[in-house]
C-alpha beads as a LAMMPS data file, in Angstrom:
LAMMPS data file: protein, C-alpha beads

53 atoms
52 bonds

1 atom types
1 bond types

-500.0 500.0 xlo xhi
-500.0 500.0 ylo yhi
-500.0 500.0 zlo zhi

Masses

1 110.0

Atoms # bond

1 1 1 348.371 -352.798 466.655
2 1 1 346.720 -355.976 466.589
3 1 1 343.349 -354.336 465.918
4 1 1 345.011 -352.739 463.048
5 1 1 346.498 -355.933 461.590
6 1 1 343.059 -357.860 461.594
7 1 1 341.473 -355.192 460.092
8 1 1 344.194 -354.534 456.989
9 1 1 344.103 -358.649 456.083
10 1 1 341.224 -359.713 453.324
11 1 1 338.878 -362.351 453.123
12 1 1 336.757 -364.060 455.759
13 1 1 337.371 -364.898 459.284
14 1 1 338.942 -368.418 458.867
15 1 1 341.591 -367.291 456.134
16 1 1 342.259 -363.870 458.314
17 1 1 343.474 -366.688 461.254
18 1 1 345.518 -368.804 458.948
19 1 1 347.290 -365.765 457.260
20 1 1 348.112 -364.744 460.891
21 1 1 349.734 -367.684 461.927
22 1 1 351.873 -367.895 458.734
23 1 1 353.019 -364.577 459.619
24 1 1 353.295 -365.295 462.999
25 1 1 355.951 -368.248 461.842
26 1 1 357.752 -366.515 459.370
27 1 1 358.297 -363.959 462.313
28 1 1 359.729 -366.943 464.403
29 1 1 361.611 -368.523 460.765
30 1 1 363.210 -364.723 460.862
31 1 1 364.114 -364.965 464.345
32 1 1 365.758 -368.100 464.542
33 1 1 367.795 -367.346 461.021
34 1 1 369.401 -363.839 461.150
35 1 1 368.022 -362.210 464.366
36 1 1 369.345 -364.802 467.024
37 1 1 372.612 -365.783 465.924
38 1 1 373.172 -361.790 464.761
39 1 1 372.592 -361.551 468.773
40 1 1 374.828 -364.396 469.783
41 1 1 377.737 -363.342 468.154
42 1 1 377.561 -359.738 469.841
43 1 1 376.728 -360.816 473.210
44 1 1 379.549 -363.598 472.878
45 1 1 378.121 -366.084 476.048
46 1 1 381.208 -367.832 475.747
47 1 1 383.492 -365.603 477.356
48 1 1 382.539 -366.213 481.098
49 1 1 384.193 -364.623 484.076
50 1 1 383.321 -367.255 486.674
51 1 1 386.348 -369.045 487.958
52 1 1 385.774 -373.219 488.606
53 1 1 386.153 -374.227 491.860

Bonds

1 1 1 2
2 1 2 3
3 1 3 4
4 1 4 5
5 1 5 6
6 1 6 7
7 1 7 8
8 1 8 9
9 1 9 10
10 1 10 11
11 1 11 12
12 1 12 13
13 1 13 14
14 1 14 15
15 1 15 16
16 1 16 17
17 1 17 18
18 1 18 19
19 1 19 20
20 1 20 21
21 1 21 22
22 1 22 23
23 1 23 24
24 1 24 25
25 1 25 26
26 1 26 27
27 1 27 28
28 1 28 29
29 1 29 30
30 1 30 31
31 1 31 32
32 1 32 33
33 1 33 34
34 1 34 35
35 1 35 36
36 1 36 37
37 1 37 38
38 1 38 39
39 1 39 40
40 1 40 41
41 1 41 42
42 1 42 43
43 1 43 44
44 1 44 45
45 1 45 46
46 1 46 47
47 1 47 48
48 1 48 49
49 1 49 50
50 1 50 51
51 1 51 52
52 1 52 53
């Protein structure tokens, strides 16, 4: 996959490693925005079924 994804971007080897890092942080930007709290609110970590002592 990664072979793959070097070989589809253009240009030169120094721009091929900076337009994989600003994909690699808009995969993160994604993450953190919809994918994560999307997660939280279905897995619901607030509803815990440990008793204090």
């Amino acid at each position: 996959m990664y072979g793959a994804l070097w070989r589809i971007l253009p240009g030169p080897v120094w721009l091929r490693i900076i337009l994989l890092l600003l994909l690699v942080v808009a995969v993160v930007i994604a993450l953190f925005t919809w994918v994560f709290p999307w997660a939280d609110g279905i897995l619901n970590p607030i509803n815990v079924t440990v008793e204090p002592n």
